[in-house]
Chimera marker file (.cmm) of the C-alpha trace (Angstrom):
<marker_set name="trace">
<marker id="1" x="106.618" y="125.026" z="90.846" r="1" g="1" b="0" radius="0.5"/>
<marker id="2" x="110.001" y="123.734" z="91.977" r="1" g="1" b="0" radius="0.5"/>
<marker id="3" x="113.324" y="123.849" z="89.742" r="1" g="1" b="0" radius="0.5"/>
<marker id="4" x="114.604" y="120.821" z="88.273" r="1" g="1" b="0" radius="0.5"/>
<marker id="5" x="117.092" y="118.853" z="90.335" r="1" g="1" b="0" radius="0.5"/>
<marker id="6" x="120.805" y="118.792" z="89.400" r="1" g="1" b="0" radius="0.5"/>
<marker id="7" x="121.794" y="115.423" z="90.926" r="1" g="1" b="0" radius="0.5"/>
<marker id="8" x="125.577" y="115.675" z="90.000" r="1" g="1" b="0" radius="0.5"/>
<marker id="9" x="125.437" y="119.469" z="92.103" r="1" g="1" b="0" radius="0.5"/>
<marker id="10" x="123.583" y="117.216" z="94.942" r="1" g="1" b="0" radius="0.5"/>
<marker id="11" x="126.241" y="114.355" z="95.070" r="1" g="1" b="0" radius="0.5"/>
<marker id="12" x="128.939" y="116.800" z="95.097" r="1" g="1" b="0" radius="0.5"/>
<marker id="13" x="127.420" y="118.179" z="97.669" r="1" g="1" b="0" radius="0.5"/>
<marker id="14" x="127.034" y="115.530" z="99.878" r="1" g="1" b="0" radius="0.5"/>
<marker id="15" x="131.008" y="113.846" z="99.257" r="1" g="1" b="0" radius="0.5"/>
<marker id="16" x="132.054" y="117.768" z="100.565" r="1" g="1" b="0" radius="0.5"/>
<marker id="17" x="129.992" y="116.996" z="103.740" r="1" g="1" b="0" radius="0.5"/>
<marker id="18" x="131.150" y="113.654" z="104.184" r="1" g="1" b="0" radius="0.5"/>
<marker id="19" x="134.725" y="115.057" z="103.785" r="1" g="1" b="0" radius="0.5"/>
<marker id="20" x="134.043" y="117.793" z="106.401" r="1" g="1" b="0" radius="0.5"/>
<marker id="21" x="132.389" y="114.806" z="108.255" r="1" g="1" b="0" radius="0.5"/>
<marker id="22" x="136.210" y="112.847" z="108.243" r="1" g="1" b="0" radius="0.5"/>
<marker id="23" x="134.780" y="110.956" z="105.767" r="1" g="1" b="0" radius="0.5"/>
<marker id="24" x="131.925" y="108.954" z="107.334" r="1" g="1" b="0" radius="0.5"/>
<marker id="25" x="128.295" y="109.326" z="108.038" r="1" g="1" b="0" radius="0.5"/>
<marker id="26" x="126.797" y="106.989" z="110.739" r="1" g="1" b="0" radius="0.5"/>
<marker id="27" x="123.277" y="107.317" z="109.465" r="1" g="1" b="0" radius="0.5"/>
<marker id="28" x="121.501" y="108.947" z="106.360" r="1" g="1" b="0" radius="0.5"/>
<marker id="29" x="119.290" y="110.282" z="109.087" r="1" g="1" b="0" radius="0.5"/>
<marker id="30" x="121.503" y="112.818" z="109.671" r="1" g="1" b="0" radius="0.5"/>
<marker id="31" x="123.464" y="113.777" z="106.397" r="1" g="1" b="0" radius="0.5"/>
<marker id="32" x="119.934" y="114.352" z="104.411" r="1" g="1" b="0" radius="0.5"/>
<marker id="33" x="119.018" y="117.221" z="107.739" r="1" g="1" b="0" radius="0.5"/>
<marker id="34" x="122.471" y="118.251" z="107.398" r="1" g="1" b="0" radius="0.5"/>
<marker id="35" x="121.717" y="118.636" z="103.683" r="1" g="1" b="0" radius="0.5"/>
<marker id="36" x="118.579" y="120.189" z="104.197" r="1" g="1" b="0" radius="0.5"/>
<marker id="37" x="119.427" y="122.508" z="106.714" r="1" g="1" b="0" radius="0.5"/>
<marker id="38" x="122.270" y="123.758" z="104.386" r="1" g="1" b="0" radius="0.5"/>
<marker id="39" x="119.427" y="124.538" z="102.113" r="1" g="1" b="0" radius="0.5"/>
<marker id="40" x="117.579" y="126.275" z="104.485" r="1" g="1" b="0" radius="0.5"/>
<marker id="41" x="120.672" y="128.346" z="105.628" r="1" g="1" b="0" radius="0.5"/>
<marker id="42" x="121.619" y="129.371" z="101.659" r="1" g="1" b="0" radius="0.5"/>
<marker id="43" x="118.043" y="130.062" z="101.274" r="1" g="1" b="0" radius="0.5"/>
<marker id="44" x="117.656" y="132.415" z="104.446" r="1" g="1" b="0" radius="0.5"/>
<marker id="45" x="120.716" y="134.215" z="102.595" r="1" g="1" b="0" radius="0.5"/>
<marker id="46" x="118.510" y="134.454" z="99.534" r="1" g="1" b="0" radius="0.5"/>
<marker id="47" x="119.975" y="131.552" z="97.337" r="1" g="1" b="0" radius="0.5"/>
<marker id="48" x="116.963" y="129.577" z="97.509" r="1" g="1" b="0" radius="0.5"/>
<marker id="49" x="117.720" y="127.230" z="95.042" r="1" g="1" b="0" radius="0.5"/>
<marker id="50" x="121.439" y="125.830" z="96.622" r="1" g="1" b="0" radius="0.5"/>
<marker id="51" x="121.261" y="122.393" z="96.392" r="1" g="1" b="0" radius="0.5"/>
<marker id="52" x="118.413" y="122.294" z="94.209" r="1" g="1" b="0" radius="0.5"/>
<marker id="53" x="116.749" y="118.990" z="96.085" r="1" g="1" b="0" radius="0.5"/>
<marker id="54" x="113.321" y="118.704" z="96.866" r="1" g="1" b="0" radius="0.5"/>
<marker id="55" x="112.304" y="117.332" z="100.359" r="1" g="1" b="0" radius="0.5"/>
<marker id="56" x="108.395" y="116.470" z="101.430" r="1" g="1" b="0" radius="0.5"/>
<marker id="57" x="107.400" y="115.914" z="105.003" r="1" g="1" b="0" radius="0.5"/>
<marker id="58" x="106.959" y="111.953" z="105.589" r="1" g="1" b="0" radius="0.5"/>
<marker id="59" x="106.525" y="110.010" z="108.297" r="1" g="1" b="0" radius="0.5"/>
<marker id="60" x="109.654" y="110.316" z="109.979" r="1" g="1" b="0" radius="0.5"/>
<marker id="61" x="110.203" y="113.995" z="108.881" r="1" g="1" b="0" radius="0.5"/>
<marker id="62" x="111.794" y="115.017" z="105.740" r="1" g="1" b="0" radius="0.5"/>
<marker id="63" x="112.713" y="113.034" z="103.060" r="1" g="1" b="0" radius="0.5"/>
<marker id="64" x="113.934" y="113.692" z="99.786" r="1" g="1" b="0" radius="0.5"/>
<marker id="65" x="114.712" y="111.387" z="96.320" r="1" g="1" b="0" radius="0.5"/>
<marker id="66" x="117.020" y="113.793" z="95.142" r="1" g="1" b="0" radius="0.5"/>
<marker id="67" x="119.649" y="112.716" z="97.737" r="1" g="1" b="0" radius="0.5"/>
<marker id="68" x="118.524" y="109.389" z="97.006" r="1" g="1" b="0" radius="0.5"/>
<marker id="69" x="119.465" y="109.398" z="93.262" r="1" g="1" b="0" radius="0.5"/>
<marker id="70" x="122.958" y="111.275" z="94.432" r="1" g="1" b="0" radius="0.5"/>
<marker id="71" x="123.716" y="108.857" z="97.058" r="1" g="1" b="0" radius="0.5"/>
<marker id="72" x="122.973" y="106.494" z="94.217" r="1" g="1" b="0" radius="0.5"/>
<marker id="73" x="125.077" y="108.441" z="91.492" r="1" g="1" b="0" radius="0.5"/>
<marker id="74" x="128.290" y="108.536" z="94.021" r="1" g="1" b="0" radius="0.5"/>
<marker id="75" x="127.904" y="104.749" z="94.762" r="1" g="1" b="0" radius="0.5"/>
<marker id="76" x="127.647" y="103.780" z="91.034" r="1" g="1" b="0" radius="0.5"/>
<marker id="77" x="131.179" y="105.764" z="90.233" r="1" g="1" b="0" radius="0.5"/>
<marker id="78" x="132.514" y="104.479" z="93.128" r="1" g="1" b="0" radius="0.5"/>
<marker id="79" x="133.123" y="107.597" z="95.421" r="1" g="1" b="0" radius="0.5"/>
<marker id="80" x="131.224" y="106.430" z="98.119" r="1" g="1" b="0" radius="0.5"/>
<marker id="81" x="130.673" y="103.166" z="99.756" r="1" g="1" b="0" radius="0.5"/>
<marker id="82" x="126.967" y="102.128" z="101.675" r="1" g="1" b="0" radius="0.5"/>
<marker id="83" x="126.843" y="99.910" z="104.384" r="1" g="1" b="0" radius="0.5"/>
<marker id="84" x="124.467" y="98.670" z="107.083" r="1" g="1" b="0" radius="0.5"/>
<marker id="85" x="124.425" y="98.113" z="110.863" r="1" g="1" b="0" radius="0.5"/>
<marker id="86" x="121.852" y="97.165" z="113.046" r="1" g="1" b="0" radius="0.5"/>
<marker id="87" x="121.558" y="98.528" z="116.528" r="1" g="1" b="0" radius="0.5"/>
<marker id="88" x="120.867" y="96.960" z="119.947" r="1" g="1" b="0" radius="0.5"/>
<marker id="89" x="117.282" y="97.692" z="119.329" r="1" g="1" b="0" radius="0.5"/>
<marker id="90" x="117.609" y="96.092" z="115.806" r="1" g="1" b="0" radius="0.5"/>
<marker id="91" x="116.836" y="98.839" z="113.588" r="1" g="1" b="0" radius="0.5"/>
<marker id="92" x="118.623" y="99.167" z="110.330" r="1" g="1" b="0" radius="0.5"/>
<marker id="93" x="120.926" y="102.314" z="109.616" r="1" g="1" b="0" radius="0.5"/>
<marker id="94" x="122.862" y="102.852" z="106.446" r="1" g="1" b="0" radius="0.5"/>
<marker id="95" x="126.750" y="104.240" z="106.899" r="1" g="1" b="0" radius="0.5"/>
<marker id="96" x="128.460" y="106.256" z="104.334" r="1" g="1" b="0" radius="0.5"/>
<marker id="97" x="132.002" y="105.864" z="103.756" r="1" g="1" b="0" radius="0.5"/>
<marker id="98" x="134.044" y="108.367" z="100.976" r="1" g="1" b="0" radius="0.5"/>
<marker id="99" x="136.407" y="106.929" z="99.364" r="1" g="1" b="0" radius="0.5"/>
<marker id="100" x="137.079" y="109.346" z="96.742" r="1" g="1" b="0" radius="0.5"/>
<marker id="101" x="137.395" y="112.957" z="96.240" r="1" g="1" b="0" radius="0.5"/>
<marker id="102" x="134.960" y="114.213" z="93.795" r="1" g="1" b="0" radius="0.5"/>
<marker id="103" x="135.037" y="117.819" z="91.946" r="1" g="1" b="0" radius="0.5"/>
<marker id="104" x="132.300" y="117.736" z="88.825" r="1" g="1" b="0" radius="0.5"/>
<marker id="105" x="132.323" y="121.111" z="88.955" r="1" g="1" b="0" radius="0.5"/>
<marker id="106" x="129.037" y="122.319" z="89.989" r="1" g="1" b="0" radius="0.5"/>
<marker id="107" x="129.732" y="124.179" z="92.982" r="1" g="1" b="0" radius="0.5"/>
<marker id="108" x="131.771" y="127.864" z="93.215" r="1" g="1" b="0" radius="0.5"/>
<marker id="109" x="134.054" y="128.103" z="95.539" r="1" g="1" b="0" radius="0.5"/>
<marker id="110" x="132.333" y="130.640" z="97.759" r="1" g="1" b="0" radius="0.5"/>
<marker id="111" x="129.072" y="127.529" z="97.746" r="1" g="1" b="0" radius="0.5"/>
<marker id="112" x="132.280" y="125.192" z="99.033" r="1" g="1" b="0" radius="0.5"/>
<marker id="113" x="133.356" y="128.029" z="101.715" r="1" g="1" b="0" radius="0.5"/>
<marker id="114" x="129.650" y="128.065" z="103.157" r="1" g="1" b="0" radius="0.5"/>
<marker id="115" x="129.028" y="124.210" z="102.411" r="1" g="1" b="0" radius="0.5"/>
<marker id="116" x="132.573" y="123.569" z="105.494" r="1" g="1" b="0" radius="0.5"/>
<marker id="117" x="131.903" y="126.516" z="107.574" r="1" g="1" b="0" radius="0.5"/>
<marker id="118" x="128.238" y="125.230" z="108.063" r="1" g="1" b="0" radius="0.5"/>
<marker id="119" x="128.833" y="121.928" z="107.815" r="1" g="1" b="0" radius="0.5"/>
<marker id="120" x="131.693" y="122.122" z="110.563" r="1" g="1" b="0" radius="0.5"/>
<marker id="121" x="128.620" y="123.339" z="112.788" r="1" g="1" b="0" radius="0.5"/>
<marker id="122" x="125.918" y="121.095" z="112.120" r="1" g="1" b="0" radius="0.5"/>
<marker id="123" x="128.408" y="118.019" z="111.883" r="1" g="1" b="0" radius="0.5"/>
<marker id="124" x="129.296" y="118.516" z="115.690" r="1" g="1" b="0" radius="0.5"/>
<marker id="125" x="125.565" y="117.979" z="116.831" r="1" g="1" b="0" radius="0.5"/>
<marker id="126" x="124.667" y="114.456" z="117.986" r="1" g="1" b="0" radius="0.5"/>
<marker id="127" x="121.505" y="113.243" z="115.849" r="1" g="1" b="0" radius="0.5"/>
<marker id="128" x="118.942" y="114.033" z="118.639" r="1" g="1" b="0" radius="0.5"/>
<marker id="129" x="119.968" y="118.217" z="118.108" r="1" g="1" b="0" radius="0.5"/>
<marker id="130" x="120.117" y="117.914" z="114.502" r="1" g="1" b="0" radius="0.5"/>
<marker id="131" x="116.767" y="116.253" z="114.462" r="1" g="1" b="0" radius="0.5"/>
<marker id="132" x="115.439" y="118.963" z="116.829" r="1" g="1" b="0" radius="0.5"/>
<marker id="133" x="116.825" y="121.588" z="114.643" r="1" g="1" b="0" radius="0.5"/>
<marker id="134" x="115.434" y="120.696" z="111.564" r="1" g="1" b="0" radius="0.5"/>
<marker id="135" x="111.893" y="119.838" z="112.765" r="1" g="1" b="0" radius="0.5"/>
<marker id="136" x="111.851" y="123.399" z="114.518" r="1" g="1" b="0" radius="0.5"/>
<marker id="137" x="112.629" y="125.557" z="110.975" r="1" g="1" b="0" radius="0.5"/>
<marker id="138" x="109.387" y="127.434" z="110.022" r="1" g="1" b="0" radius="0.5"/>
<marker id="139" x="109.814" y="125.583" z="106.523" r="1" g="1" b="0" radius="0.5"/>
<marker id="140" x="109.267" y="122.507" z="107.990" r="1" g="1" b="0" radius="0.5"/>
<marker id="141" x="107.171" y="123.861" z="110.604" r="1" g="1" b="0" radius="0.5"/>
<marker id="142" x="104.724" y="124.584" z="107.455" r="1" g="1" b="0" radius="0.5"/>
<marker id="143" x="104.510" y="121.759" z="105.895" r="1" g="1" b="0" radius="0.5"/>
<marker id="144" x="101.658" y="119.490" z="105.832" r="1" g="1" b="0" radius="0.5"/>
<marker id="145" x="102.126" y="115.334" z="105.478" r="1" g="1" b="0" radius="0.5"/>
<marker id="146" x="102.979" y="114.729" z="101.656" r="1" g="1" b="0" radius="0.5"/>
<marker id="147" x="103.286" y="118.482" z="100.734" r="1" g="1" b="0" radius="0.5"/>
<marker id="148" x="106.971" y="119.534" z="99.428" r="1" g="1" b="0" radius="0.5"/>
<marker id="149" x="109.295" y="121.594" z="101.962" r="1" g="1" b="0" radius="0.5"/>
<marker id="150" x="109.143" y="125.466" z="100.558" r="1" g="1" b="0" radius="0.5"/>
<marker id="151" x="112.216" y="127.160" z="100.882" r="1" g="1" b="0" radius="0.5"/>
<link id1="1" id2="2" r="1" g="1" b="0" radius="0.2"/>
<link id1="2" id2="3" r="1" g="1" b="0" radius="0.2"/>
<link id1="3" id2="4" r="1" g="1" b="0" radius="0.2"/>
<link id1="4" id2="5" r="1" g="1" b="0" radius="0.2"/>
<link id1="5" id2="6" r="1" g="1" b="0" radius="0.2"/>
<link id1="6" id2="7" r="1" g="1" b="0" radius="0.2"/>
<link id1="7" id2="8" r="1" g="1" b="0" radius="0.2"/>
<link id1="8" id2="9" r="1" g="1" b="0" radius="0.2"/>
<link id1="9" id2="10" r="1" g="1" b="0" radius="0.2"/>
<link id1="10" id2="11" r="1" g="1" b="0" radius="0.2"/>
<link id1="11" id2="12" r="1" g="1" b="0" radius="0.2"/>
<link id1="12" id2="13" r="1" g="1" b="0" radius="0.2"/>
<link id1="13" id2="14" r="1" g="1" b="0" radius="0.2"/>
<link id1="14" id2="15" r="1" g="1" b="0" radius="0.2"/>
<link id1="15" id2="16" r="1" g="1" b="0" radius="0.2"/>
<link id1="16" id2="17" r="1" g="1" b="0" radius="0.2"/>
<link id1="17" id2="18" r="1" g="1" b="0" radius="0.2"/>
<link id1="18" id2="19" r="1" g="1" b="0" radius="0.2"/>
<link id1="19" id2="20" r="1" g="1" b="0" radius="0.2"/>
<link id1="20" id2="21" r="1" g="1" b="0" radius="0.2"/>
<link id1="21" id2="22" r="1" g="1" b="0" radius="0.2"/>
<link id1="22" id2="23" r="1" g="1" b="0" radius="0.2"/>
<link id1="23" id2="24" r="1" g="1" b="0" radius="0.2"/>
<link id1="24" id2="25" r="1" g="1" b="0" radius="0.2"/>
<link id1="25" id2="26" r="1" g="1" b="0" radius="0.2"/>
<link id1="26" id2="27" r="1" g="1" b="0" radius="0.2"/>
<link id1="27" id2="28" r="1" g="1" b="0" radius="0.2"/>
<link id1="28" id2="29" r="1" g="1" b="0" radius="0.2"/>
<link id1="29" id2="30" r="1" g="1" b="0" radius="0.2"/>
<link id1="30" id2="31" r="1" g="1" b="0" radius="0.2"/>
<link id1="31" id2="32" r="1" g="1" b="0" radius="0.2"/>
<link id1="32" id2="33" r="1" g="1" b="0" radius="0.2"/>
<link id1="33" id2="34" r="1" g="1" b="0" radius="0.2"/>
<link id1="34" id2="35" r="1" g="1" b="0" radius="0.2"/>
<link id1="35" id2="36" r="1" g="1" b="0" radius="0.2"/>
<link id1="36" id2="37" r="1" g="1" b="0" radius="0.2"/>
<link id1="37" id2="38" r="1" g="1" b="0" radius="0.2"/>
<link id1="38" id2="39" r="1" g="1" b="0" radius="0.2"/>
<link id1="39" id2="40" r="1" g="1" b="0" radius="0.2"/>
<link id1="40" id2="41" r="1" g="1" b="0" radius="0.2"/>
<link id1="41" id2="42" r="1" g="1" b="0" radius="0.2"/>
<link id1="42" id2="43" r="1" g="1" b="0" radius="0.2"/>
<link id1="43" id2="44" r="1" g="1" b="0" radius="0.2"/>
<link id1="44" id2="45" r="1" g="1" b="0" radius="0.2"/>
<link id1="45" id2="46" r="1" g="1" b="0" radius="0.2"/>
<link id1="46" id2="47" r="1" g="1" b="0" radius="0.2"/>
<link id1="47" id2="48" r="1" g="1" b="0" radius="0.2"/>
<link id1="48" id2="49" r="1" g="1" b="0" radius="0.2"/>
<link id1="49" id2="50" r="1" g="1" b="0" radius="0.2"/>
<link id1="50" id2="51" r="1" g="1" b="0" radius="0.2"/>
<link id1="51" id2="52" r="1" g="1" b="0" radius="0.2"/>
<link id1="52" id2="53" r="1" g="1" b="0" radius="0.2"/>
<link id1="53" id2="54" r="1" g="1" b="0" radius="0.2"/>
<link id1="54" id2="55" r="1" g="1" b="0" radius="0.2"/>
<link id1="55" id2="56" r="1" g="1" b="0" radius="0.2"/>
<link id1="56" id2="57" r="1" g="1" b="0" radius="0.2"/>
<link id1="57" id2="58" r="1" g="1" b="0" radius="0.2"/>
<link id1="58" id2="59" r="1" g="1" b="0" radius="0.2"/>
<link id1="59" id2="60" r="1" g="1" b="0" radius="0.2"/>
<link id1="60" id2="61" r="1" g="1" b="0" radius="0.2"/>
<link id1="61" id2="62" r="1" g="1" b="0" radius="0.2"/>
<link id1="62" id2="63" r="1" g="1" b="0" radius="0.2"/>
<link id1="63" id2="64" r="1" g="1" b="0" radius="0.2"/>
<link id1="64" id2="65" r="1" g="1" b="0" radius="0.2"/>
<link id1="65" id2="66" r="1" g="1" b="0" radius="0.2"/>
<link id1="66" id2="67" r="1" g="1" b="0" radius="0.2"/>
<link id1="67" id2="68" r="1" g="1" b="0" radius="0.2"/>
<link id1="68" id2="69" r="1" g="1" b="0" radius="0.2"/>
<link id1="69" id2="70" r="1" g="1" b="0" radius="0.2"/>
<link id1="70" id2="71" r="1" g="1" b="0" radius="0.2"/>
<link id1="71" id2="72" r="1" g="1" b="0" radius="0.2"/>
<link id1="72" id2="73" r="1" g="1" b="0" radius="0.2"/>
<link id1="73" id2="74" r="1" g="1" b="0" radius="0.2"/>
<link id1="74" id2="75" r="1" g="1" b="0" radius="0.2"/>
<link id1="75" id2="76" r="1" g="1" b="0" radius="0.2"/>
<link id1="76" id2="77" r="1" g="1" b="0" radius="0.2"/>
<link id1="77" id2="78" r="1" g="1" b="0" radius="0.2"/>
<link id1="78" id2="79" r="1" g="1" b="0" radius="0.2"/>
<link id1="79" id2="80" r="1" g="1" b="0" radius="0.2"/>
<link id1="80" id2="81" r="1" g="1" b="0" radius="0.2"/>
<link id1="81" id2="82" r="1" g="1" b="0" radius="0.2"/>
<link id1="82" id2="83" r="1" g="1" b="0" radius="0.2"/>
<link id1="83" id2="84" r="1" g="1" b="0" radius="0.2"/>
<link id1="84" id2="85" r="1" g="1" b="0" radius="0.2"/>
<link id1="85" id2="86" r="1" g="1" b="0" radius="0.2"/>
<link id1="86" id2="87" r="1" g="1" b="0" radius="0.2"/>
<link id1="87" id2="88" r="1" g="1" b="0" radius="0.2"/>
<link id1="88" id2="89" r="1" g="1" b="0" radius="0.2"/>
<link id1="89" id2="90" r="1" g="1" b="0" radius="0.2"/>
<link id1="90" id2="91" r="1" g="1" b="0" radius="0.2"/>
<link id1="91" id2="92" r="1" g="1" b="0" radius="0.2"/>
<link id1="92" id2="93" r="1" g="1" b="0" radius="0.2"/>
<link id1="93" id2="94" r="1" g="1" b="0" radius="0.2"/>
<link id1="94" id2="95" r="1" g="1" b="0" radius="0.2"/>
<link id1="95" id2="96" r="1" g="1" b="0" radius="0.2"/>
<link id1="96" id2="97" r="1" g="1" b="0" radius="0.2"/>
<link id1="97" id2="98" r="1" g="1" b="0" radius="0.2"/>
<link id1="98" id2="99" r="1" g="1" b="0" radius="0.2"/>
<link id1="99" id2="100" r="1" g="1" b="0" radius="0.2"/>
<link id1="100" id2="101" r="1" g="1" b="0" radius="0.2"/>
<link id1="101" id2="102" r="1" g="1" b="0" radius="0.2"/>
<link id1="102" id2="103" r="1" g="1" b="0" radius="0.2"/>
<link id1="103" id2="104" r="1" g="1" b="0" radius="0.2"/>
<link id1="104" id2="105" r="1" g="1" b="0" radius="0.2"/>
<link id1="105" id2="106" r="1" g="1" b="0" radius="0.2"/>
<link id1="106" id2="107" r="1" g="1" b="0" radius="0.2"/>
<link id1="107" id2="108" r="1" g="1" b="0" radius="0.2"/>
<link id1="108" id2="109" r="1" g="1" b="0" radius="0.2"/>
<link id1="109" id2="110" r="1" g="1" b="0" radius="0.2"/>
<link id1="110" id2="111" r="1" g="1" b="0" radius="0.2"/>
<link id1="111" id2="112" r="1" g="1" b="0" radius="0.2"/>
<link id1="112" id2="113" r="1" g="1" b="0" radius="0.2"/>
<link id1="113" id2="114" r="1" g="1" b="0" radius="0.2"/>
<link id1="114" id2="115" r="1" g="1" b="0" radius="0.2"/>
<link id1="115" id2="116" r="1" g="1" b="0" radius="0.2"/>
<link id1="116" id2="117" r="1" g="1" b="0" radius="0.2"/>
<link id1="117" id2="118" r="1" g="1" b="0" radius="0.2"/>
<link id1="118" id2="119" r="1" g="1" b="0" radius="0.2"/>
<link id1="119" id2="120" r="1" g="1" b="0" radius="0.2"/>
<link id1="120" id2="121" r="1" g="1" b="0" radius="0.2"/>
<link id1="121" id2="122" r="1" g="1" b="0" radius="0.2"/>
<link id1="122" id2="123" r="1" g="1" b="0" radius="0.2"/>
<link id1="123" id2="124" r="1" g="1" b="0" radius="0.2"/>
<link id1="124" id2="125" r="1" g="1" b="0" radius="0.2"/>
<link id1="125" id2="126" r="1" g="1" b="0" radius="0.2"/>
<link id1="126" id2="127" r="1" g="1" b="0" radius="0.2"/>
<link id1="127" id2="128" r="1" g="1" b="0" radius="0.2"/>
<link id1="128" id2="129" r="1" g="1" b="0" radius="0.2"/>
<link id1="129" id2="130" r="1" g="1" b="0" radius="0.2"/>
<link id1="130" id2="131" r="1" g="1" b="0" radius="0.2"/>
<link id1="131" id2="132" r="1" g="1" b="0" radius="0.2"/>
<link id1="132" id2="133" r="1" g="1" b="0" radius="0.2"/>
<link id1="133" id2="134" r="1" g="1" b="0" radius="0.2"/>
<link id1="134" id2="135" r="1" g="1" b="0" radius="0.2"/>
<link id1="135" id2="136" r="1" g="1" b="0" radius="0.2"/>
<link id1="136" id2="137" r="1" g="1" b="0" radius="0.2"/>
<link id1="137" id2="138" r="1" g="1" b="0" radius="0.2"/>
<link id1="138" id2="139" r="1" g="1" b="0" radius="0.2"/>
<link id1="139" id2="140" r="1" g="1" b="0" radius="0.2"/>
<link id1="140" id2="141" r="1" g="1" b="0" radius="0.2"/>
<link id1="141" id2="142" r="1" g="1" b="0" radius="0.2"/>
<link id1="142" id2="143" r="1" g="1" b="0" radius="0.2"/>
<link id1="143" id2="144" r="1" g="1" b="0" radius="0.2"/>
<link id1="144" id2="145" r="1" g="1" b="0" radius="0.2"/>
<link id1="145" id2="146" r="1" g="1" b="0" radius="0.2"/>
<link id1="146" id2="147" r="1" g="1" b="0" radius="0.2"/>
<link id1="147" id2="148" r="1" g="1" b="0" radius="0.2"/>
<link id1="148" id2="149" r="1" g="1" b="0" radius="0.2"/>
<link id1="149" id2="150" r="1" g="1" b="0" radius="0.2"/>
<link id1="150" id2="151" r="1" g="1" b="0" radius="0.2"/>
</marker_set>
């Protein structure tokens, strides 16, 4: 049985990783497996619980609602702005712009330390690596279509 998800602890979260991203995300692709693999970093480290969002395997990889209802959370209050661009091969990818600083609270300031030293890592990989990371962590490794990510 998983915990309950604190969505204001998500979307701070994820406006620290934009931050440590210089404020911009070119594709939710890769700041939900830069979220998740945060996750599975605090959890190797014991703290399985970090973020407290729940990811399932779908059909491109992980996916979680949690983020969703974040992303949606720092959009609402204004922190973050969404956008959209299409590729050359006409796909659709949503952009993530911060706007704002946000501080609700929910993080201590040794989960901020880990949340920029890791995030200063995995931010540096093109989205080909961090895909390629996060589909080779035994967590997702186990996971069957549908199922929820155990970390």
């Amino acid at each position: 049985m998983s915990n309950q998800p604190n969505i204001k602890k998500i979307a701070e979260i994820i406006a620290l990783v934009l931050r440590m991203m210089g404020g911009f995300a070119y594709s939710k692709t890769k700041l939900v497996k830069i979220i998740y693999l945060l996750d599975v970093i605090q959890a190797r480290k014991g703290n399985k619980h970090f973020s407290t969002a729940t990811y399932k395997s779908y059909y491109y990889g992980l996916y979680s609602d949690d983020i969703d209802d974040a992303i949606n959370l720092l959009t609402d209050l204004g922190y973050v702005e969404v956008g959209q661009r299409t590729s050359i091969d006409g796909n659709t990818y949503y952009t993530f712009k911060l706007k704002d600083t946000l501080y609700f609270g929910e993080l201590s300031q040794k989960e901020r330390a880990d949340i920029s030293e890791d995030t200063s890592q995995l931010a540096a990989l093109d989205l080909k690596k961090i895909l390629e990371v996060t589909y080779s962590t035994a967590e997702y490794d186990n996971t069957q279509f549908g199922e929820e990510v155990k970390l």
